[in-house]
N, C-alpha and C positions, 0 to 999 in steps of 0.2 A: 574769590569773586562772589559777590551777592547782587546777582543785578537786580534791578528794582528797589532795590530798600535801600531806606532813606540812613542816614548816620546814625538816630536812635535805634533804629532796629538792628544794624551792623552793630552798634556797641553792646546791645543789649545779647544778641548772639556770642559774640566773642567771649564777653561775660559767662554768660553758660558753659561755651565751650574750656575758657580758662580753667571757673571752675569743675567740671567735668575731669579734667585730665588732674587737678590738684585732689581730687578726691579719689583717683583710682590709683588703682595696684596692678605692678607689674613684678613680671620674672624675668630672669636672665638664668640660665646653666643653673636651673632650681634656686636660684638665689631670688628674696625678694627684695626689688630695687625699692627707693626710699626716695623721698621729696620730689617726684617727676612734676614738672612746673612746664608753663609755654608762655611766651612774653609773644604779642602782637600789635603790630603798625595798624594802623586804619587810616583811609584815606576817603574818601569819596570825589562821585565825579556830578556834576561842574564846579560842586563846591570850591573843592582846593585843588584841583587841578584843568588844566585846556584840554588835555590830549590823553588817550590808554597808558601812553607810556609817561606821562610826568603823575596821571595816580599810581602807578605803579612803584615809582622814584617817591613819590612823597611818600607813601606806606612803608617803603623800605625806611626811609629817614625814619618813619614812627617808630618803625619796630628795633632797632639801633639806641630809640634815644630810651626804648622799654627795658632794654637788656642795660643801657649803663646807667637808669635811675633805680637798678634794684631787682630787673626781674620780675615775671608773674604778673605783670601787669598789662594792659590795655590800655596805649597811645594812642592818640589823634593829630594826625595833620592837621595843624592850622594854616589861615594865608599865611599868619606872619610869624608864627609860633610854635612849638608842639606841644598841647598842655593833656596833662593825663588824666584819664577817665578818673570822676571821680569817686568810683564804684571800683576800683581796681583790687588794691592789695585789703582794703577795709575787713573783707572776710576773711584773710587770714589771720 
């Protein structure tokens, strides 16, 4: 939740944080793990949704349609549609 900001600043966050997490390094049991990726929904409110709980449901729909367009990427709720950021996988 980002309250206050508007969908460019949400996207533009997410963006960071995506890539953030796609540039760092982790371990497990000394082991170092490889390709760690985050797919996220975005939704905002009153934009694309009435109520807490249907941004919350549209975000999930985004983040759902993130993970089966490929992952790593950064979705948007639309009213009629979910079209993907279009800053998403380009850096990779």
């Amino acid at each position: 939740m980002l309250p206050e900001t508007g969908l460019a600043g949400a996207q533009t966050k997410a963006e960071t944080f995506r890539n953030a997490v796609s540039n760092s390094s982790a371990e497990w049991n000394g082991m170092a793990l490889a390709g760690i990726t985050v797919s996220i929904g975005l939704a905002t409110y009153p934009e694309f949704s009435d109520t807490p709980e249907m941004v919350m449901a549209a975000a999930d729909a985004a983040l759902y349609e993130a993970k089966r367009s490929g992952r790593t990427r950064v979705v948007v709720s639309g009213t009629s549609s979910l079209r993907i950021s279009t800053i998403a996988a380009a850096s990779n």
